[in-house]
BAVOTI-355343 format. One record per residue (C-alpha): residue in one letter; x, y, z negated. Coordinates in steps of 0.001 Angstrom, whole numbers. Each point is the difference from the previous one (the first is absolute). Layout:
<tormis>
@aa=A, u=X, v=Y, w=Z
...
</tormis>
This chain:
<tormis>
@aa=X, u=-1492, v=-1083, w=23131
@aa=X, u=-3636, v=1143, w=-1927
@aa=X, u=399, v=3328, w=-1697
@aa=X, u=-526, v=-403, w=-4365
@aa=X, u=-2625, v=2177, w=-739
@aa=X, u=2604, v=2289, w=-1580
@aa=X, u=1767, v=529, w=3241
@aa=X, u=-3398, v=964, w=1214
@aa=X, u=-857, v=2350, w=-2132
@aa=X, u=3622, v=1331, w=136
@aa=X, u=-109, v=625, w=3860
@aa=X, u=-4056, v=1705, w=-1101
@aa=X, u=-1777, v=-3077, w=2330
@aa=X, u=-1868, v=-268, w=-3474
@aa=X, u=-1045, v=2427, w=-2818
@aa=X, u=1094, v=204, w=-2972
@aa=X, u=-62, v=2520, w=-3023
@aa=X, u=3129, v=1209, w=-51
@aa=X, u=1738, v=1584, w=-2927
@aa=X, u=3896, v=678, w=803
@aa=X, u=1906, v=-932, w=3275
@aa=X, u=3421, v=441, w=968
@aa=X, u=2592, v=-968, w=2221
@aa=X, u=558, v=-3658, w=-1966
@aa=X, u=-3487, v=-713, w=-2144
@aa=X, u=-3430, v=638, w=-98
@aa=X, u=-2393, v=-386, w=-3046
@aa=X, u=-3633, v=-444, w=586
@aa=X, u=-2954, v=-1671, w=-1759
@aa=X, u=-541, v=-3540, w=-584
@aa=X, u=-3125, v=-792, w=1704
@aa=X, u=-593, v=-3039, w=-2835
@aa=X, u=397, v=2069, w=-2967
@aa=X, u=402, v=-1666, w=-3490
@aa=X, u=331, v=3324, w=-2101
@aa=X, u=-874, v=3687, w=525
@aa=X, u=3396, v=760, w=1428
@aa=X, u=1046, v=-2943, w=2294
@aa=X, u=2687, v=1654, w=2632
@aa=X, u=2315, v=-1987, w=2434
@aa=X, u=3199, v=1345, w=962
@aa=X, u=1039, v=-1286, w=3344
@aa=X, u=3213, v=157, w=1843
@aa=X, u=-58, v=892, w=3546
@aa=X, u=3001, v=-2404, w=631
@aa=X, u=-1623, v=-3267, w=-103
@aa=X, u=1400, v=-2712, w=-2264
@aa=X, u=-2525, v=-2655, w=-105
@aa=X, u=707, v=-1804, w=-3600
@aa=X, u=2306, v=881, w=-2784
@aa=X, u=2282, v=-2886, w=1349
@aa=X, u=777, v=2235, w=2890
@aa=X, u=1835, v=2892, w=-1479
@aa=X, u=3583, v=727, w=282
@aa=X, u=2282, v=2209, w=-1422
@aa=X, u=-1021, v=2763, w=2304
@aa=X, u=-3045, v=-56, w=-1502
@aa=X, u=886, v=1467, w=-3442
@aa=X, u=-347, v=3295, w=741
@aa=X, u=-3715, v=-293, w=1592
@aa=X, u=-717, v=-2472, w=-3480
@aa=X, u=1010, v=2932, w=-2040
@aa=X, u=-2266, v=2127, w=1911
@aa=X, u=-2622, v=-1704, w=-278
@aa=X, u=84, v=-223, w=-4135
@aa=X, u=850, v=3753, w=324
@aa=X, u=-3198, v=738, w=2033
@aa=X, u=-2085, v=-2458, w=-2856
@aa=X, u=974, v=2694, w=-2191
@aa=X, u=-707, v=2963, w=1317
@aa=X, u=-3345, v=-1056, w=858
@aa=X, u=-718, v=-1659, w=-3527
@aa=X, u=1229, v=4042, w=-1399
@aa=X, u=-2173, v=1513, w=2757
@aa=X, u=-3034, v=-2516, w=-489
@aa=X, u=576, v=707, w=-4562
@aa=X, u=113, v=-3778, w=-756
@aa=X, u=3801, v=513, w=-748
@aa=X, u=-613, v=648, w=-3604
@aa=X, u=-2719, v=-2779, w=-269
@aa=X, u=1864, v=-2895, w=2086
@aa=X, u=264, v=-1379, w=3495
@aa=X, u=1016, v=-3512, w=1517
@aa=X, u=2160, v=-575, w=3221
@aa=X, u=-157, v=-3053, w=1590
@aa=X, u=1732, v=-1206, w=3255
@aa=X, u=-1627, v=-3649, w=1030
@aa=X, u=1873, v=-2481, w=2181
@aa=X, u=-1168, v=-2855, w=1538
@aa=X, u=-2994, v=-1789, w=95
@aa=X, u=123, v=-1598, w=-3647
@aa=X, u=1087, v=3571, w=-1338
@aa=X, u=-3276, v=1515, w=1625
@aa=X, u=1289, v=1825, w=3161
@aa=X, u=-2537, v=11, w=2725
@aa=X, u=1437, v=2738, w=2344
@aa=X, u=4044, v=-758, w=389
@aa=X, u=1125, v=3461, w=911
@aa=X, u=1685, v=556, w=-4290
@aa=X, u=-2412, v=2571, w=-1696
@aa=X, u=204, v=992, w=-3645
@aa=X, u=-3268, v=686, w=-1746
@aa=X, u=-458, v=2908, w=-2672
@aa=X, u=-2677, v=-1216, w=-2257
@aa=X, u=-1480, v=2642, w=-2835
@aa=X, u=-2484, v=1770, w=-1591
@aa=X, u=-1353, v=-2961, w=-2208
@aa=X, u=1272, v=-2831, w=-2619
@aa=X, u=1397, v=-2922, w=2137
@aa=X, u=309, v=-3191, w=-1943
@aa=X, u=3166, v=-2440, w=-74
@aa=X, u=589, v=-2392, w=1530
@aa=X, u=-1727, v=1410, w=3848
@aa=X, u=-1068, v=-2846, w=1085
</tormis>
């Protein structure tokens, strides 16, 4: 089975700025950025859509959001605003299916995204 290029960067076959890692998640840059603070938050665990989660998977959900907002206090566009945005599937605009929720800050985003 191919490697996603999360998994890749996970195992460090690829770089990647990284700006938190644990044991469960890692949070790097978005190397298509659409604002000033564009962020992914990846789970190790790989989960390829939103379809695939199960119940075990609250708790690494959760710590996901959690991690969104520590790095939207640590990056200041707390105050200001910040989007999160899991995609799933093609029509939903996923292109990597390893789940990955995007932190998106530090300008005015418009509604609807797309």
């Amino acid at each position: 089975m191919t490697k996603t290029i999360f998994e890749k960067i996970i195992l460090r076959e690829i770089p990647a700025n990284i700006h938190y890692e644990d044991d469960d998640i890692i949070i790097i840059d978005d190397i298509n950025p659409v604002a000033p603070v564009h962020l992914l938050i990846i789970p190790k665990k790989k989960i390829e859509t939103l379809n695939d989660l199960n119940d075990v998977d609250a708790e690494l959900i959760s710590n996901m959001f959690q991690a969104a907002k520590k790095m939207a206090t640590k990056l200041g566009i707390d105050k200001s605003g910040y989007r999160t945005i899991f995609n799933c599937n093609e029509d939903g605009g996923q292109t990597v299916y390893h789940i990955h929720l995007h932190l998106i800050g530090g300008r005015s985003l418009a509604w609807p995204p797309g």
